[in-house]
C-alpha positions as CSV (number, residue, x, y, z in Angstrom):
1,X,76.2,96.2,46.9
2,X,76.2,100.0,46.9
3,X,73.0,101.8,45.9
4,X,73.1,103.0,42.1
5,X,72.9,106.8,43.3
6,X,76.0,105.9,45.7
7,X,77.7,104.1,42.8
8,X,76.7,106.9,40.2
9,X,78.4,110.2,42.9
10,X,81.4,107.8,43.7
11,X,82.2,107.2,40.3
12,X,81.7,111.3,39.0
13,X,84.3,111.9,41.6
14,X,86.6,108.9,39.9
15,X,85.6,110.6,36.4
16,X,86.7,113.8,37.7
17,X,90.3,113.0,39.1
18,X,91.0,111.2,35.5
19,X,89.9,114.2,33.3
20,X,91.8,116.6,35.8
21,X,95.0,113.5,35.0
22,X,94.3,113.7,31.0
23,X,93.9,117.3,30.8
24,X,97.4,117.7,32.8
25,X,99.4,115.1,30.9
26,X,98.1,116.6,27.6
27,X,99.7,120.2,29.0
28,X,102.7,118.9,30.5
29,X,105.5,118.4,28.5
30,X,108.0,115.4,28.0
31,X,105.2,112.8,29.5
32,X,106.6,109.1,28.9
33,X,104.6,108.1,25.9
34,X,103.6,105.0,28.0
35,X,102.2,107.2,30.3
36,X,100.4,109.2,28.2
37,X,98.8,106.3,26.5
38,X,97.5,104.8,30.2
39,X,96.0,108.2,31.0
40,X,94.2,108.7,27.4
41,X,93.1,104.7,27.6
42,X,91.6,105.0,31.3
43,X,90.5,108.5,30.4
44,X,88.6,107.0,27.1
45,X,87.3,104.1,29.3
46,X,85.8,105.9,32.3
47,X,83.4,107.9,29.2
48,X,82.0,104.5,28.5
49,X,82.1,102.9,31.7
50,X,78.8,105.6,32.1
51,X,76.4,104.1,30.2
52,X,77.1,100.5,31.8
53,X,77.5,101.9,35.3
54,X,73.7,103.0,34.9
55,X,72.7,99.5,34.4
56,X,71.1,97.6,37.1
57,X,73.4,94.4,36.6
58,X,75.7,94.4,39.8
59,X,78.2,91.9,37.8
60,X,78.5,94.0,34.7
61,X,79.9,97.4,36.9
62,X,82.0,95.2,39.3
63,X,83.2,94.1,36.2
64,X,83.9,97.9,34.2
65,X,85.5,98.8,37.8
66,X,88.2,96.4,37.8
67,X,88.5,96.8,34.2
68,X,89.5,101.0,35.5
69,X,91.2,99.7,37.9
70,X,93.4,97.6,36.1
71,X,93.9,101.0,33.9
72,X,94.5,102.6,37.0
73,X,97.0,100.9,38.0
74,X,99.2,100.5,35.0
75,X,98.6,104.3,34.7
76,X,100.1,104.8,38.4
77,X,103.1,101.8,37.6
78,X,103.8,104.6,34.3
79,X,103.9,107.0,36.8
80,X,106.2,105.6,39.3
81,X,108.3,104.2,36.8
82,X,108.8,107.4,35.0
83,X,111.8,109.5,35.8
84,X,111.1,112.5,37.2
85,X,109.1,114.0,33.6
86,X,105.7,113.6,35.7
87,X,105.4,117.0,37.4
88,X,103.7,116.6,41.5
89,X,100.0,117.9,39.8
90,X,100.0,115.0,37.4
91,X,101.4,112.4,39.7
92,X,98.7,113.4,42.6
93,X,95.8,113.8,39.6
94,X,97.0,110.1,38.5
95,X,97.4,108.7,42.6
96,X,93.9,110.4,42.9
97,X,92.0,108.8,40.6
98,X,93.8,105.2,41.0
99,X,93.2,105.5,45.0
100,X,89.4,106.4,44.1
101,X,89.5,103.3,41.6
102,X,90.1,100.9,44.2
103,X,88.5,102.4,46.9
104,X,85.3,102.1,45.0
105,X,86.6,98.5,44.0
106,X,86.8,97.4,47.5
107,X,83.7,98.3,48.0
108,X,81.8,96.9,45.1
109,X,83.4,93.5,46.4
């Protein structure tokens, strides 16, 4: 498993890309509710995921990471799926943060 310092950088990156995704979908307008709700959820979720990412139990982040992954994904199916009310900033914020998500997954596996 990654060390805690690798995991802890990884994951401000990850934490990064979603708040840059919240803070566009709040601004943009017309944003599929669906969407919306994805980005506030994984948004929400990587705040928490914090705390139990500084824990020393290696099943307990592998688990919080797929659980943001999981988000991440139905966030990116949202975006896909959307017509074209995502603007290219949001979309790339939202492929951002989802390609981080399972990058990191991968590698926690």
């Amino acid at each position: 498993m990654m060390r805690s310092n690798e995991i802890q950088q990884r994951f401000s990156q990850i934490e990064s890309a979603i708040h840059q995704a919240a803070q566009r979908c709040q601004s943009a307008q017309a944003i599929p509710m669906d969407l919306k709700d994805c980005i506030q959820q994984l948004d929400q979720r990587a705040t928490q995921a914090r705390s139990t990412l500084q824990s020393q139990d290696e099943n307990q982040i592998r688990q919080c990471v797929d659980d943001l992954e999981q988000l991440g994904d139905r966030a990116k199916d949202a975006c896909e799926h959307s017509s074209s009310n995502v603007d290219g900033e949001l979309r790339n914020a939202i492929m951002q943060a989802h390609r981080e998500l399972s990058d990191l997954k991968h590698q926690l596996h």
